[in-house]
C-alpha positions as CSV (number, residue, x, y, z in Angstrom):
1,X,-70.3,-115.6,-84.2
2,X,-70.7,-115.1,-87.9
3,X,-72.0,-111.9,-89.5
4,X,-74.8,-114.0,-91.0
5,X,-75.7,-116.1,-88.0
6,X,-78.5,-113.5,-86.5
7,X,-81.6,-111.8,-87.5
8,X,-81.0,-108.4,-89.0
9,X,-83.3,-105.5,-87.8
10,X,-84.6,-103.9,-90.8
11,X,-87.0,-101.8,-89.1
12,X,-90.9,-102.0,-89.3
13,X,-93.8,-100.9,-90.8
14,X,-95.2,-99.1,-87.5
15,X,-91.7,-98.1,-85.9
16,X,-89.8,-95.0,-87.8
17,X,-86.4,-96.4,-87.0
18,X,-83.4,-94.5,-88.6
19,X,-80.7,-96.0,-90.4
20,X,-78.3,-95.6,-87.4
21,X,-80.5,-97.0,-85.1
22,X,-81.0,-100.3,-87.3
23,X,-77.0,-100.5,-87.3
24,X,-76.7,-100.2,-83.4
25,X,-79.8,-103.0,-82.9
26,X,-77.8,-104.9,-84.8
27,X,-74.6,-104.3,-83.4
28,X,-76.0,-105.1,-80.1
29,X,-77.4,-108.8,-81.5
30,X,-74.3,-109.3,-83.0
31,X,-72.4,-108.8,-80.0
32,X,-74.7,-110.4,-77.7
33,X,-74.6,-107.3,-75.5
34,X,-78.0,-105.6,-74.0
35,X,-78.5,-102.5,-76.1
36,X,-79.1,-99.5,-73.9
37,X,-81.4,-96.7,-75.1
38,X,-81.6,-93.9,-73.7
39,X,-83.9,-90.4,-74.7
40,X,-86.4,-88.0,-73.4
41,X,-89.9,-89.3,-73.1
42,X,-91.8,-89.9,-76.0
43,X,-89.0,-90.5,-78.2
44,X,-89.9,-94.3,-78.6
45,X,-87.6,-96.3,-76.5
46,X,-90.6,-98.5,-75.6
47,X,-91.6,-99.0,-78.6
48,X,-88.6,-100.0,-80.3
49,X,-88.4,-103.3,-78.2
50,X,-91.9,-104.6,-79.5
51,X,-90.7,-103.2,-83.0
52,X,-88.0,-105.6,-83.0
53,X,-89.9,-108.6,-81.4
54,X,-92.5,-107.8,-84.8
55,X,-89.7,-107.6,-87.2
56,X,-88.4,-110.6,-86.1
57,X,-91.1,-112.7,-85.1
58,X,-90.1,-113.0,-81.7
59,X,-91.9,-113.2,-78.5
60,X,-91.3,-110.0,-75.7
61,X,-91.3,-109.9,-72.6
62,X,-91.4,-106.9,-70.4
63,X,-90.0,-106.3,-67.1
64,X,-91.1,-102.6,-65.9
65,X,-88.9,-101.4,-63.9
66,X,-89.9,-99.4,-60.7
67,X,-88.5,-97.6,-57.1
68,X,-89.2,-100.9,-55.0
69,X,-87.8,-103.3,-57.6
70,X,-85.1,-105.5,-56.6
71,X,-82.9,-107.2,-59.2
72,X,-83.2,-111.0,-57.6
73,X,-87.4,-110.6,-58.6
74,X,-85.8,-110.4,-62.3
75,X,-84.7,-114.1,-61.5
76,X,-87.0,-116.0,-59.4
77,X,-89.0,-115.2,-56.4
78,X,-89.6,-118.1,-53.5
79,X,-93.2,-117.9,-52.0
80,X,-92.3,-119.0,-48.5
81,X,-96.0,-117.5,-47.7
82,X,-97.4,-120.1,-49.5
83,X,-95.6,-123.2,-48.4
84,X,-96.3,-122.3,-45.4
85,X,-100.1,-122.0,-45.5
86,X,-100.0,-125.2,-47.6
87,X,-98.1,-127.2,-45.0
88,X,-100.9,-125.7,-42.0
89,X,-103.8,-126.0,-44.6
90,X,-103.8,-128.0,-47.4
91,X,-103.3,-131.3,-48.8
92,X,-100.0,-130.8,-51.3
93,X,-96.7,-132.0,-50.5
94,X,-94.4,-129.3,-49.6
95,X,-91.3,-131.4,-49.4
96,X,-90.5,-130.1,-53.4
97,X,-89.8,-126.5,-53.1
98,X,-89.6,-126.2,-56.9
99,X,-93.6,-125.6,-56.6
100,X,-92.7,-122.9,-54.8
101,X,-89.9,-121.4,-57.0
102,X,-91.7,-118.6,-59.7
103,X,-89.7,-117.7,-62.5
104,X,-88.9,-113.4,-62.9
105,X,-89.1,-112.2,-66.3
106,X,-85.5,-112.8,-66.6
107,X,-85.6,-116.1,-65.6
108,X,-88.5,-116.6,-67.9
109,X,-86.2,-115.2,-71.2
110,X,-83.6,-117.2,-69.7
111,X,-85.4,-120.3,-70.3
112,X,-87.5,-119.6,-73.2
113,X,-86.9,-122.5,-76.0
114,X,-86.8,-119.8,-78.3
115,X,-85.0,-116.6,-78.7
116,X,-86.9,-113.9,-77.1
117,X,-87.0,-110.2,-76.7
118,X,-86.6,-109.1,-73.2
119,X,-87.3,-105.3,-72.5
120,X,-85.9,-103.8,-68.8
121,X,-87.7,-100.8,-69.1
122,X,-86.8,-97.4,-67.5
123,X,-83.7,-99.0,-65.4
124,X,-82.8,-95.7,-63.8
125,X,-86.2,-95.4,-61.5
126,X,-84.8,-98.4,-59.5
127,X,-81.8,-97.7,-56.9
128,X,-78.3,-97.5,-57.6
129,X,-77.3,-100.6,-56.8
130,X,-80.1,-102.4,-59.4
131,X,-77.7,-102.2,-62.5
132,X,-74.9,-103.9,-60.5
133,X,-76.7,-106.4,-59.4
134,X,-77.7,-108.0,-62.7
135,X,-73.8,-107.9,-64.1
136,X,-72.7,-111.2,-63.9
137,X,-76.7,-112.6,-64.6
138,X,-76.6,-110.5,-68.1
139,X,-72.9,-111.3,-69.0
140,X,-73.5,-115.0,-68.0
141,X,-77.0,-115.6,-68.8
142,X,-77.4,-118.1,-66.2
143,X,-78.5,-117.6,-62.1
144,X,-78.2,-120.3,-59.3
145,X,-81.2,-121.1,-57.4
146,X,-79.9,-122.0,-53.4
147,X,-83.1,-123.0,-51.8
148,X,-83.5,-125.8,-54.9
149,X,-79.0,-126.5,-55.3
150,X,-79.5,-125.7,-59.2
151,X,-78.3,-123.5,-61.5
152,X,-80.7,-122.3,-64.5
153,X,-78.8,-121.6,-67.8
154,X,-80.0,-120.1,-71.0
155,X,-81.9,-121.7,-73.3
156,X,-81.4,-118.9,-76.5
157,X,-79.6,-115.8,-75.4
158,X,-82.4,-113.3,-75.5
159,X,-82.0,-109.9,-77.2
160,X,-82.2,-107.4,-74.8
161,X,-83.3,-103.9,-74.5
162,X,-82.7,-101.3,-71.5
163,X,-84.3,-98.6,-71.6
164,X,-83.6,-95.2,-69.3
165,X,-84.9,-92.0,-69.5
166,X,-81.3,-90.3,-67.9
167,X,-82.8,-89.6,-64.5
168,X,-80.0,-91.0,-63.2
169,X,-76.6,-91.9,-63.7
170,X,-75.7,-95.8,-64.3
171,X,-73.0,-97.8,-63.2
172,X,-69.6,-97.4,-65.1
173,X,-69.2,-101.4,-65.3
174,X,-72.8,-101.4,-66.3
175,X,-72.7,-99.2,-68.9
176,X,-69.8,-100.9,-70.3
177,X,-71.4,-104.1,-70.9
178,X,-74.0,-102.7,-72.8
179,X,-74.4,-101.0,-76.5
180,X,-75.3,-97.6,-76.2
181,X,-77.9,-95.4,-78.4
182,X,-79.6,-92.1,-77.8
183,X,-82.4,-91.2,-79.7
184,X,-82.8,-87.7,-80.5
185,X,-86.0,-86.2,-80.5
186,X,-87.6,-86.4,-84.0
187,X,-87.3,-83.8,-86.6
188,X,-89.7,-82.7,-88.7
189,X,-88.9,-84.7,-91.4
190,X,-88.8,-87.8,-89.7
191,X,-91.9,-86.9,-87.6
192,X,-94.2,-86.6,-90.4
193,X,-93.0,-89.8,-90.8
194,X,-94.0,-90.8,-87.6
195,X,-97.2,-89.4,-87.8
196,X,-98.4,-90.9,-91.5
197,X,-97.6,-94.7,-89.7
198,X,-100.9,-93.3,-87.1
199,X,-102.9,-91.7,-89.9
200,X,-102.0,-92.4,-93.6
201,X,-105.0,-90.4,-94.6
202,X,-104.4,-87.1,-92.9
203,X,-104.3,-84.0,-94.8
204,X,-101.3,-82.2,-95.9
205,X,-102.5,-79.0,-94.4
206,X,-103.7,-80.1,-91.1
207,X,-100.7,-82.0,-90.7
208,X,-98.3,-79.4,-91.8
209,X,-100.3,-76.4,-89.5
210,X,-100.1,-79.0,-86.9
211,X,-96.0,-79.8,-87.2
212,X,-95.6,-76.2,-87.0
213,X,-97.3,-75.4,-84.0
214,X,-96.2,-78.7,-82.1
215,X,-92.4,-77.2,-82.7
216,X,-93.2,-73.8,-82.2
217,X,-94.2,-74.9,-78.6
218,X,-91.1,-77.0,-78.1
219,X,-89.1,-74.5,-79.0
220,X,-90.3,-72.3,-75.8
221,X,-87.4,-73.1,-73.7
222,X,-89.7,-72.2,-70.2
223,X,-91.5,-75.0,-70.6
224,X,-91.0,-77.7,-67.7
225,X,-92.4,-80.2,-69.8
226,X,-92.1,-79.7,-73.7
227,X,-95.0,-81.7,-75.5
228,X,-93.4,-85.2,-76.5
229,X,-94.6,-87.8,-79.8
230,X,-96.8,-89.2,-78.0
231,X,-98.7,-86.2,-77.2
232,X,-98.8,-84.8,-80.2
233,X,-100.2,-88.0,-82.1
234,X,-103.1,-87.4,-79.4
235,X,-103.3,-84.3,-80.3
236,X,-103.8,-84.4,-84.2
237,X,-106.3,-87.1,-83.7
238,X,-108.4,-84.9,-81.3
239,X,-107.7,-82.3,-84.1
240,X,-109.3,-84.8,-86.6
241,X,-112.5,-86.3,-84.8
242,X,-113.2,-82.7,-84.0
243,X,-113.2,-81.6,-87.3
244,X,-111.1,-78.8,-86.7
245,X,-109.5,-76.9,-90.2
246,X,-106.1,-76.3,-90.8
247,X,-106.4,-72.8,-90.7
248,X,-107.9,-72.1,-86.7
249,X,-104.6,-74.7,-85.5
250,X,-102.0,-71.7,-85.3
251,X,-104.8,-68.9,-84.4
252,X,-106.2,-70.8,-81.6
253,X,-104.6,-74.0,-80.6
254,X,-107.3,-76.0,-80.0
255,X,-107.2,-79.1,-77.7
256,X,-104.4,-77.5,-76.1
257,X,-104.6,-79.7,-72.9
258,X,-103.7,-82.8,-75.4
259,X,-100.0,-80.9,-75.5
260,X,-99.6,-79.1,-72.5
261,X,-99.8,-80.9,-69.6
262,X,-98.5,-79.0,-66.1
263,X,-100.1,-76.0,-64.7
264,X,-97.3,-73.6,-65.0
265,X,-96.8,-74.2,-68.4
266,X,-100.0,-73.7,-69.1
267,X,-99.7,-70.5,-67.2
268,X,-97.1,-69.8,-69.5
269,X,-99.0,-70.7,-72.7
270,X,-101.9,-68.3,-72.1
271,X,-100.1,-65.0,-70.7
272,X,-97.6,-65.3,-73.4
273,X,-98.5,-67.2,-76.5
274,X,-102.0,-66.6,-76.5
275,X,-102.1,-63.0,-75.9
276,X,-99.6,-62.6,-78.8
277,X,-101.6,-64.7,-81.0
278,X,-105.2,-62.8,-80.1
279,X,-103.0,-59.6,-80.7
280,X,-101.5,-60.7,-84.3
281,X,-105.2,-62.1,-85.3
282,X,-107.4,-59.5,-83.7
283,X,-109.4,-62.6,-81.5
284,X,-110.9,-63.1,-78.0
285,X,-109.7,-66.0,-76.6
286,X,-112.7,-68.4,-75.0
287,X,-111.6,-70.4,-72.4
């Protein structure tokens, strides 16, 4: 393939992507290889699938991935359950089985006219053997179908995107099919980025008092679950419908339950960063 024979991921407006990111999406259409992302939670891996589907005007479609998910209902599923209640109850001739064969979403980007995005999202909460099963599907983009003798091939090549939050480890033949990219968790820099894309009219101050507080909680290293993006953008719009000023964010946290969202580090928050912060500012907290 020709460097100028794909789309080129430029970013867009509502995804913060960084400059090595863009060169891996790339890499990945390129190559014609899945890209797999990988990151802690809230870091955006989601999101950067529908980015690119934006940015390029394609169409996405999303296969969530969960415990009971088998890698065959990626390609089609055959609903003997309903043959079989048409042949006792109704009138339609069950002699053609393809009225019976339902696409997966693989299937579906398999045979998409155009080029679409396809997004296999969290991989790692299926079992180990999932990744395996979808080698030689992903490498050849094309699956047989036995109970109809034919063999479905792709249409356009779909881009596609695995995401995984690291829960477990993948397949070494998996992972070498694929192009890799972790996303580390945003800095500040980038985050006020982030956070201008949700509200390009928020204040300098409220914004800045917030950034500080959000890290000065991630830094606490007890936490079992450190507040993520996602939570924090929650967080600064509870901030902003209720009115709160810049200056109460780091004396009293407010909203806390936006950020914090397990009981022990909750626990945590109140013996040891709210005492010290009713201590340095002479308050009584209010529960």
């Amino acid at each position: 393939m020709s460097n100028h024979d794909f789309d080129r991921f430029q970013g867009s407006p509502d995804y913060v992507a960084s400059e090595e990111l863009m060169r891996t999406v790339n890499v990945a259409i390129a190559l014609e290889r899945p890209l797999l992302v990988r990151g802690e939670p809230g870091t955006g891996k989601t999101m950067l699938a529908s980015s690119i589907a934006r940015a390029l005007g394609k169409q996405m479609i999303v296969w969530n991935i969960k415990s009971t998910t088998k890698a065959q209902e990626g390609l089609y599923v055959y609903d003997t359950v309903q043959r079989l209640n048409d042949s006792r109850f109704g009138d339609r001739d069950v002699s053609d089985i393809k009225h019976y064969i339902k696409l997966g979403k693989l299937g579906e980007s398999f045979t998409s006219p155009e080029q679409v995005v396809l997004l296999i999202d969290e991989i790692d909460k299926a079992d180990l053997e999932f990744p395996n099963d979808l080698l030689n599907e992903l490498d050849e983009m094309s699956f047989y179908i036995p109970e109809t003798r034919e063999t479905i091939n792709t249409v356009k090549r779909p881009i596609v995107i695995i995401t995984s939050n690291a829960e477990k480890e993948l397949p070494d033949a998996f992972l070498r099919r694929c192009v890799f990219h972790y996303i580390e968790f945003p800095t500040p820099e980038i985050m006020e980025r982030i956070i201008k894309v949700h509200f390009p009219d928020i204040q300098e101050k409220l914004l800045g008092a917030a950034l500080k507080t959000f890290y000065t909680l991630r830094d606490i290293d007890d936490f079992r679950k450190k507040p993520s993006t996602a939570e924090l953008i929650d967080w600064i719009y509870a901030l902003i419908v209720g009115g709160i000023p810049h200056e109460r964010i780091a004396k009293e946290i407010p909203f806390v339950g936006a950020l914090i969202k397990k009981e022990t580090d909750y626990a945590y928050f109140m013996e040891h960063v709210m005492n010290r912060r009713m201590n340095t500012y002479g308050m009584r907290w209010r529960d």
